[in-house]
C-alpha positions in Angstrom: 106.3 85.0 76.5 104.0 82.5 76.5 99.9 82.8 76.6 97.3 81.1 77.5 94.3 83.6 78.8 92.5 82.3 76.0 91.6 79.2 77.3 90.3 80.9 80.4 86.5 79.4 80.2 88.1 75.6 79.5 90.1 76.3 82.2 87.8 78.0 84.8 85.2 74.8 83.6 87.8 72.6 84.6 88.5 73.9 88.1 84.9 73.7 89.2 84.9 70.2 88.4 87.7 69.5 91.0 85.9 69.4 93.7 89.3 68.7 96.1 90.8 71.9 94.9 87.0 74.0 95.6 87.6 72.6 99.0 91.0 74.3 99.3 90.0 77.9 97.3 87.1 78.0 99.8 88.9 77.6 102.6 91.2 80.6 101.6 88.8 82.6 100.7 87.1 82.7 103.9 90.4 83.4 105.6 92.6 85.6 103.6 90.2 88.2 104.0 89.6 88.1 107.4 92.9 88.3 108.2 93.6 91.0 105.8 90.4 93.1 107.1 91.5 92.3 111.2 95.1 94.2 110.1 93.3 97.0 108.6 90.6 97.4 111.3 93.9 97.6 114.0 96.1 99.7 111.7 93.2 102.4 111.8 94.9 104.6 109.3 94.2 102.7 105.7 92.4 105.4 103.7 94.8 108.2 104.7 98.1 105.9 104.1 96.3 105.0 100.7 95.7 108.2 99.5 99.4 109.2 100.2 101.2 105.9 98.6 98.7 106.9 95.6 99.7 110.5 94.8 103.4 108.9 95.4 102.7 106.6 92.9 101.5 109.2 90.7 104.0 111.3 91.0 106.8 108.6 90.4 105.0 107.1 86.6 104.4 111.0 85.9 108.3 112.1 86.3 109.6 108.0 85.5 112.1 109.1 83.4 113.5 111.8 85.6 113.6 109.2 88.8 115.0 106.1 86.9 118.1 108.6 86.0 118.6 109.5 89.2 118.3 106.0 90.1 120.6 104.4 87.8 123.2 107.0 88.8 123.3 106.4 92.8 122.9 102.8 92.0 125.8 102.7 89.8 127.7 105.4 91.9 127.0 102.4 94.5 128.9 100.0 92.8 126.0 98.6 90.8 125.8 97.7 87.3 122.5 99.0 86.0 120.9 97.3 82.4 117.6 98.2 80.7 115.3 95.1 79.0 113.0 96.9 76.0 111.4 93.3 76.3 111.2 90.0 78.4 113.5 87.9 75.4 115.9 90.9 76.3 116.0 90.2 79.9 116.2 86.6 79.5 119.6 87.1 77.4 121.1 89.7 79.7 120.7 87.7 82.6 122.3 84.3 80.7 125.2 86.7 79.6 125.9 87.6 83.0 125.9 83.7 84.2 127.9 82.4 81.0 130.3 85.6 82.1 130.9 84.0 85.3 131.0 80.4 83.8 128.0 79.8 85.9 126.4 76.7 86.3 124.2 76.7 89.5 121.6 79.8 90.6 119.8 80.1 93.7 116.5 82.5 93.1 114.1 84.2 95.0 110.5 84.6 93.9 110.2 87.5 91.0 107.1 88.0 89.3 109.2 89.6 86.8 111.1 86.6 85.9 107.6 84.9 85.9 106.5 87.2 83.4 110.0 86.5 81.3 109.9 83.0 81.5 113.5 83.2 82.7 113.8 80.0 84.5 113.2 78.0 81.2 115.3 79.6 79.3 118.1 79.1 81.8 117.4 75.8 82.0 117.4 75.5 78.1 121.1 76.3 78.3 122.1 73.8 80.6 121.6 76.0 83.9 120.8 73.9 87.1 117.9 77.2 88.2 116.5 76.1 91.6 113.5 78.9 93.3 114.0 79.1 96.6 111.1 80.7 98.2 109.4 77.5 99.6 105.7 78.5 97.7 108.2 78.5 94.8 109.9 76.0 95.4 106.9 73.0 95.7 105.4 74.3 92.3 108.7 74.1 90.2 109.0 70.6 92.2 105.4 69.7 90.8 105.7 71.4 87.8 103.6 73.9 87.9 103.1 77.5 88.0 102.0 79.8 90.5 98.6 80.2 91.3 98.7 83.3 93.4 101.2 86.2 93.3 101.7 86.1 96.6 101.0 82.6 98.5 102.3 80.8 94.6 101.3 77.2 96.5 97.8 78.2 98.1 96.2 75.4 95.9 98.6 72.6 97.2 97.0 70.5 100.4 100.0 69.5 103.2 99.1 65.4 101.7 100.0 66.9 98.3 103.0 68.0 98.8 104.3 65.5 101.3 104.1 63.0 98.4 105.5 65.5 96.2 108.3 65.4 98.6 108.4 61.7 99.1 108.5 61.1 95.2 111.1 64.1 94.5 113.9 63.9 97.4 115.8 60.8 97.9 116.3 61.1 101.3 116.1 57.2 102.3 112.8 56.2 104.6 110.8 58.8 106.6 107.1 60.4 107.6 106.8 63.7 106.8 103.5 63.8 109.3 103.8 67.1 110.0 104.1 70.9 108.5 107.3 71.5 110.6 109.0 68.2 109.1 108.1 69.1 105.5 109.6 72.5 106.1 112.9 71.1 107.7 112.5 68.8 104.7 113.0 71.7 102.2 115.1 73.6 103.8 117.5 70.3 104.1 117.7 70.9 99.9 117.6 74.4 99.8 120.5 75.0 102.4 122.8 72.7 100.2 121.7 74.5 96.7 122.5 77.6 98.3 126.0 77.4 99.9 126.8 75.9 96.3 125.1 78.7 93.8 127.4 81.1 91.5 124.8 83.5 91.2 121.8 84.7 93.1 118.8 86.7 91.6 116.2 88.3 93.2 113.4 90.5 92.7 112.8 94.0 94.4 109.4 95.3 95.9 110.5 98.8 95.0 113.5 100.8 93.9 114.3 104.3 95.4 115.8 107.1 93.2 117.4 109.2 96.0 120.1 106.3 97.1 120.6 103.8 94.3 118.9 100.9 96.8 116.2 98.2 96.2 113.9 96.9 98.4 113.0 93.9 98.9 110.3 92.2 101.4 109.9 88.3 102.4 108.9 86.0 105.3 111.4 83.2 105.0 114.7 85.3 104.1 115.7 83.3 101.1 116.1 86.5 99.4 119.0 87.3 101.8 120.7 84.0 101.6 120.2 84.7 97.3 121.4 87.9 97.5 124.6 87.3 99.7 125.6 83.6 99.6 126.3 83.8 95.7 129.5 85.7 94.5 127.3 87.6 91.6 123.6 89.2 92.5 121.1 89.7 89.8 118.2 92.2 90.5 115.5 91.4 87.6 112.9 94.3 88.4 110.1 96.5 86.6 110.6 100.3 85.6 107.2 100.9 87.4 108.8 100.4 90.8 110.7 103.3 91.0 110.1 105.5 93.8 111.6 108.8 95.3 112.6 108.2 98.6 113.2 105.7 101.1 110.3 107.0 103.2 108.1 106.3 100.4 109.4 102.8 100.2 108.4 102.2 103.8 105.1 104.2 103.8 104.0 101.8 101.0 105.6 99.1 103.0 102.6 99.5 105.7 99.9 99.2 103.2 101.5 95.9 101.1 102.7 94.0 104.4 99.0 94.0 105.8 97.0 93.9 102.2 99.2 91.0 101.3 99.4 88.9 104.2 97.3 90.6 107.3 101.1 91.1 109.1 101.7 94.7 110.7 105.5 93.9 109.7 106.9 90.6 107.4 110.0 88.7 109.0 112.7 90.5 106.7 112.7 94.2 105.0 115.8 94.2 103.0 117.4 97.2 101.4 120.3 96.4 98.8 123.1 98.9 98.0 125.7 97.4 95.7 128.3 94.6 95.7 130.6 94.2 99.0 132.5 96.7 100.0 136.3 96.7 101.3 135.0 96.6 105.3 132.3 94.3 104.8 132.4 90.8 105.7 129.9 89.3 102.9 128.1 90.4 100.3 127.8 89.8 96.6 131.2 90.7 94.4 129.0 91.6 91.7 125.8 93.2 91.6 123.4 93.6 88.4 120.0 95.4 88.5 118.0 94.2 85.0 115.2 96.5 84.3 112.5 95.4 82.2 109.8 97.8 80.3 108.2 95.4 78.2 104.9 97.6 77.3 104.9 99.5 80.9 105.5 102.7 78.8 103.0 102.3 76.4 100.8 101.3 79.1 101.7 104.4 81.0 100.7 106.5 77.6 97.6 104.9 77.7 94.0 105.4 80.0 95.2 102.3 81.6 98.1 103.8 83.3 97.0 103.8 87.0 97.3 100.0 86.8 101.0 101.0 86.8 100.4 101.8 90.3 99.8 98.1 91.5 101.9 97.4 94.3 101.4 93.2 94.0 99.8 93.0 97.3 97.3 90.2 96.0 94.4 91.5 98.0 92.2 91.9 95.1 92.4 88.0 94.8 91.9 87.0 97.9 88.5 89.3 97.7 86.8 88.7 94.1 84.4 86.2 93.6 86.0 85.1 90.2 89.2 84.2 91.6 87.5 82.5 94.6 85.9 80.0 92.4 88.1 79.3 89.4 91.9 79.6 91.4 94.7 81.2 89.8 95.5 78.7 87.4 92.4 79.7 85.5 93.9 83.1 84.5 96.1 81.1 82.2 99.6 83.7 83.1 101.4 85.0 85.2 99.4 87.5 86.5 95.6 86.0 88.1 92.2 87.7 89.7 91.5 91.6 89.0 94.4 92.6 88.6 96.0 90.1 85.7 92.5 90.9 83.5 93.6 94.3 83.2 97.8 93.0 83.4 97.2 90.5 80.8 95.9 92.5 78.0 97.8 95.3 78.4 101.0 93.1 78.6 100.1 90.5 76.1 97.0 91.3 73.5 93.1 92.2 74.0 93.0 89.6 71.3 95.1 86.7 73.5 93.1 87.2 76.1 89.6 88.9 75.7 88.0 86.7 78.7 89.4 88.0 81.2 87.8 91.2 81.5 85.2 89.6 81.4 85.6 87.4 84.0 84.0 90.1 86.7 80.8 90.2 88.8 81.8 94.0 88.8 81.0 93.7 92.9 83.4 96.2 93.3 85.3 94.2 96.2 88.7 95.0 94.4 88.4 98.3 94.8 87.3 98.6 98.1 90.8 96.9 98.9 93.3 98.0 96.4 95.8 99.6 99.0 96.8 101.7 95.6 93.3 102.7 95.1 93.5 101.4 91.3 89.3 101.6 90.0 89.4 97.7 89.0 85.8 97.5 88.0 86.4 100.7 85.7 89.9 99.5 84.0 88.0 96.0 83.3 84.8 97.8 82.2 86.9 99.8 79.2 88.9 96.9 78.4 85.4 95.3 77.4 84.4 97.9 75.6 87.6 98.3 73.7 86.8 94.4 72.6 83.3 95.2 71.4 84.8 98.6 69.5 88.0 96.6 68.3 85.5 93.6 67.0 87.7 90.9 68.6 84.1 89.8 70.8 81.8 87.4 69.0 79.6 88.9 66.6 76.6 87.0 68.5 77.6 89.1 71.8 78.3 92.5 70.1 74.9 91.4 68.5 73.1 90.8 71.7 74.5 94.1 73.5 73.5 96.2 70.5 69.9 95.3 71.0 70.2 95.2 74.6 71.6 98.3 74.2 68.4 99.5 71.6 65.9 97.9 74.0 67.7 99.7 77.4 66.3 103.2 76.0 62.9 102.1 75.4 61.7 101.9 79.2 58.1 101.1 78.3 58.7 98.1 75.6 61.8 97.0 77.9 59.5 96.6 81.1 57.2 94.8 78.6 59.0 92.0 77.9 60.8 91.9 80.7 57.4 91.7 82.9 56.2 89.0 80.1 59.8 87.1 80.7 59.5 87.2 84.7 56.0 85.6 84.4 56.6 82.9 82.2 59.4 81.9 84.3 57.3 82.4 87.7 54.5 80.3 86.3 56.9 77.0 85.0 59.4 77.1 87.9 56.8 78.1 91.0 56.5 74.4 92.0 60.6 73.4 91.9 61.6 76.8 93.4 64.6 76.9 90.2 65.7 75.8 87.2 68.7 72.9 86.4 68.2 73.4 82.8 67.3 77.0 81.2 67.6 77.9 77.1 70.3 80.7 76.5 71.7 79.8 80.4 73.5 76.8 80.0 76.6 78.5 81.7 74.6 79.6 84.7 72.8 76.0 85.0 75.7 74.0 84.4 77.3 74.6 87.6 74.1 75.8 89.8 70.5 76.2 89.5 68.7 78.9 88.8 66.2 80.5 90.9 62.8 80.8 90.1 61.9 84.2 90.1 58.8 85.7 92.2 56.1 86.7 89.5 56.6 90.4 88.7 59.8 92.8 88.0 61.0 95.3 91.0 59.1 97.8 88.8 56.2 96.1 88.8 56.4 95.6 93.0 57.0 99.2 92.5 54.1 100.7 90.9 51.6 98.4 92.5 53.0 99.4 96.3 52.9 103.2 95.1 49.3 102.9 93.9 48.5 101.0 96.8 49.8 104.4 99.6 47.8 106.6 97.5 
C-alpha cells in the first residue's frame, strides 16, 4: 500500500490555489447536500432506520467470526470458492493466481474501494494484465491517470470540457464533437461494451455480504457490475470482513439508509444479489466464482476504541457535509479513503505516524455526525486519534508545547481572561479602521488564504459581566 496522508497540508495548499477546481467543489457542495437532506426529509423515518442498521452492525463485528463461518459455508455450499487475505499484498496475489489460472489476459472491473485500498489494478497491470474499470467515474480517472477523489462520485472534480478532451486525446475514434453529456456517455460506453464482451474475468466489489445464504450484494446506477459479474467466464468478489451481515433483510434495511445518504435516490438503478457460478438451468452466469476477503488491520481495529468505524457503510455523506473536504477535495486526503471518515480510516489502516494530519484536518462542527446513516461519533474518533498523537509524541514538540500551556493557562480562569481581554484589545485597537487582518504573527495559515477579522474590543466574558452589572 502506498501512502501519502503526509503530505496532506502541501496538498490541501495546493487545491486552494486552483481556483477552477474551488469552482467545481463548491458547486457540489451546495448540492450534494441538498439532495441528500430532500431524500431524508421525504423518507421521514431516518433516525429510527439508523438506530436499527446500527445495533445490526453491532451485532455483526461483535459475533464476526461466528457470521463469516456461516457465510463462507452457504457461499461455498453455493458453488463459491471462498479465500481469506491477512493483508492487501495477499489479496493482490490471490486474485493474479486466479487470472494466471485461467491464462487470463483481459479483466473488466467494477468500482471496489477494496481493490483501491490493495492497489490491485497496478499490480495486475505489472504482470502484463490489460485491467480496464468500468464504472464510468472510474473509468475517466484511470483514463486521466488519476485516483478517485470521492468514494462515491470517484470523478466529481472533473468538469464535462475536461473530460471531453480527455476523450478526444484518449479514443481514436476518427473526427467528432462530443458537445454534449449524452455523447460523451455513448462515447464510453462505445469502449466499454467492446472490453466487456472480450474480458476472461470479471471482479467486483460487494456493498454487503449476508451470512444466512452465502449471497453478496452489490448496489450501482449504471449496471457495469452486472455486465462484470456475468459477461466474464470467472467472477472475482474482492470484499472486506466488516461487511458481513445476518440476513438478507438487514442487507436491504441498510440499503434504504446508503441509497439516499449516498446519492439522495429512494432506490439506485440496480440491487444485485450474487449466489455462486451458473448453474445447470441457467442461461448465463459466471463458470467460476471467487469471493477474496481481505482483513488487513479490520480485526485489530475491531479490538481497539476505534471499532465503531467498522460500522461505516461508504455512503460518502460525511464528505459531501464537512467543511474540510468541501475546500481541499478528495485528493487532498492523499489515499484511498477522503473527508471524516478516511482521517479516522487512514490511521487505523496505515500508521498515526503516516498520517498524523488528518485528524486534524476538522473544524469539529459536528456535520458528520449529524449524517452518518451508521451513527459513527466522527468528531469523537478524530478527537482521540489527536490525542493519541500528542500521547504517542509523533505531533511537533512546538504543538504539544503550545497545548501543554494552553492546557496550564485553561484552569486558571482569572489570568486566562487576562490575557485574553489584553489580546482582544490590542487587536481591536490596530485592526478597528481595516475591519481585519491580511497579515497576523503566529496566523499565517489563517491569513494566507483569507483575512482575519478584527475582533470587537472585549471577550464574550467581558460583554458578559458588563451587561450583568448593567440589569442589576
Amino acid at each position: 500500500m502506498q501512502q501519502y496522508s503526509d503530505t496532506f497540508l502541501d496538498n490541501a495548499s495546493a487545491a486552494l490555489a486552483d481556483k477552477d477546481k474551488a469552482e467545481v467543489r463548491d458547486a457540489m457542495a451546495l448540492f450534494t447536500p441538498l439532495v441528500r437532506n430532500a431524500a431524508m426529509d421525504q423518507f421521514q423515518h431516518f433516525e429510527e432506520l439508523r438506530q436499527h442498521v446500527k445495533q445490526v452492525r453491532q451485532h455483526s463485528l461483535d459475533n464476526l467470526g461466528h457470521y463469516l463461518e456461516s457465510y463462507e459455508q452457504q457461499a461455498v455450499r453455493n458453488g463459491n470458492q471462498v479465500h481469506f487475505a491477512t493483508t492487501g499484498d495477499e489479496l493482490n496475489s490471490i486474485v493474479l493466481d486466479i487470472c494466471q489460472q485461467h491464462s487470463a489476459r483481459r479483466i473488466a472491473k467494477g468500482k471496489s474501494m477494496i481493490t483501491e485500498e490493495t492497489g490491485l489494478n497496478a499490480f495486475l497491470e505489472r504482470a502484463n494484465l490489460d485491467v480496464m474499470e468500468t464504472d464510468l467515474g472510474e473509468y475517466i480517472i484511470q483514463e486521466a491517470g488519476e485516483t478517485p477523489s470521492h468514494i462515491v462520485g470517484p470523478a466529481l472534480h472533473k468538469s464535462a470540457a475536461e473530460i471531453r478532451q480527455l476523450f478526444l486525446d484518449r479514443h481514436d475514434l476518427g473526427e467528432r464533437e462530443l458537445e454534449t453529456t449524452e455523447d460523451l456517455v455513448s462515447e464510453a460506453r462505445q469502449v466499454l461494451r467492446e472490453h466487456f464482451l472480450n474480458a476472461q474475468v470479471g471482479i467486483i466489489g460487494a456493498n454487503a455480504l449476508i451470512a444466512e445464504n452465502g449471497y453478496s450484494m452489490l448496489v450501482t446506477n449504471e449496471g457495469n457490475g452486472d455486465l462484470c459479474a456475468n459477461l466474464p467466464p470467472v467472477l472475482i468478489i474482492c470484499t472486506s470482513v466488516d461487511r458481513i451481515l445476518p440476513r438478507a433483510e438487514d442487507a436491504t434495511a441498510m440499503l434504504r439508509l446508503l441509497v439516499r445518504s449516498a446519492t439522495g435516490q429512494a432506490q439506485t438503478c440496480y440491487t444485485s444479489f450474487y449466489s455462486g457460478p451458473r448453474r445447470e438451468q441457467d442461461i448465463d452466469g459466471p463458470m467460476e466464482t471467487h469471493i477474496v476477503l481481505l482483513d488487513n488491520r479490520r480485526s485489530d481495529i475491531l479490538a481497539s476504541d476505534y471499532r465503531e468505524m467498522l460500522q461505516c457503510i461508504r455512503c460518502g455523506a460525511c464528505l459531501n457535509h464537512c467543511p474540510i473536504f468541501a475546500s481541499v477535495g478528495g485528493h487532498a486526503y492523499g489515499w484511498v479513503y477522503p473527508g471524516p471518515m478516511g482521517s479516522v480510516l487512514t490511521p487505523l489502516l496505515t500508521s498515526l505516524e503516516q498520517s498524523q494530519a488528518l485528524p486534524n484536518a476538522c473544524t469539529s462542527c459536528g456535520r458528520c455526525a449529524e449524517v452518518c446513516p451508521a451513527d459513527i461519533p466522527l468528531p469523537d474518533l478524530l478527537r482521540d486519534l489527536r490525542h493519541a498523537e500528542v500521547e504517542e509524541k509523533i505531533a511537533a514538540p512546538r504543538w504539544r508545547q503550545g497545548l501543554k500551556i494552553h492546557a496550564w493557562l485553561a484552569r486558571q480562569p482569572r489570568l486566562y481572561q487576562l490575557l485574553t481581554g489584553m489580546g482582544i484589545a490590542l487587536l481591536y485597537l490596530l485592526g478597528r479602521k481595516r475591519g481585519s487582518f491580511s497579515k497576523l504573527p503566529l496566523a499565517s495559515g489563517w491569513t494566507s488564504q483569507r483575512d482575519f477579522p478584527s475582533p470587537q474590543g472585549r471577550t464574550f466574558m467581558q460583554q458578559y459581566k458588563a451587561e450583568h452589572k448593567h440589569r442589576e
